[in-house]
C-alpha positions, 0 to 999 in steps of 0.5 A: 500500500502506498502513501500515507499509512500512518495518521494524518500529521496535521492536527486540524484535519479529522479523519472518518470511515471510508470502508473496507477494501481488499487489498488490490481495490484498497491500493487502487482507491489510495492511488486516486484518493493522492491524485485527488490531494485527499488525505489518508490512511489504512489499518491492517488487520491486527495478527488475531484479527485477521483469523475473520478479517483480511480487508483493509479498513480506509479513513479519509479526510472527513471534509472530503468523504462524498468525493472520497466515496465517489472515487471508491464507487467508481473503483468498485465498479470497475472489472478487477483488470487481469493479472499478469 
């Protein structure tokens, strides 16, 4: 997963629940929350947890949710491209 990862640096900004996302679709919206300038981040399943949960959890900038559930939408809906 690339960018952010940790908590946003910036005291002023607060983030919320975006969702959960397999790994490729959760890569794939990280990707375009950054060319959008959205901030950030993920949480992994903890070494327990993840006997019932593999996805990752994603939380964006709350002043930008709608956008960010469009471009998550957008993602959603589009076949998953071929692996090589």
């Amino acid at each position: 997963m690339s960018g952010h990862g940790g908590y946003p640096r910036d005291p002023d900004v607060i983030t919320v629940y975006l969702g959960q996302f397999t790994w490729e679709h959760a890569n794939q919206i990280a990707g375009e929350l950054e060319r959008a300038g959205i901030v950030w981040w993920y949480k992994e399943p903890g070494a327990i947890s993840r006997i019932w949960e593999r996805d990752i959890r994603l939380f964006v900038d709350r002043t930008c949710l709608e956008e960010a559930r469009a471009i998550s939408a957008r993602i959603l809906a589009t076949p998953p491209r071929p692996t090589p």
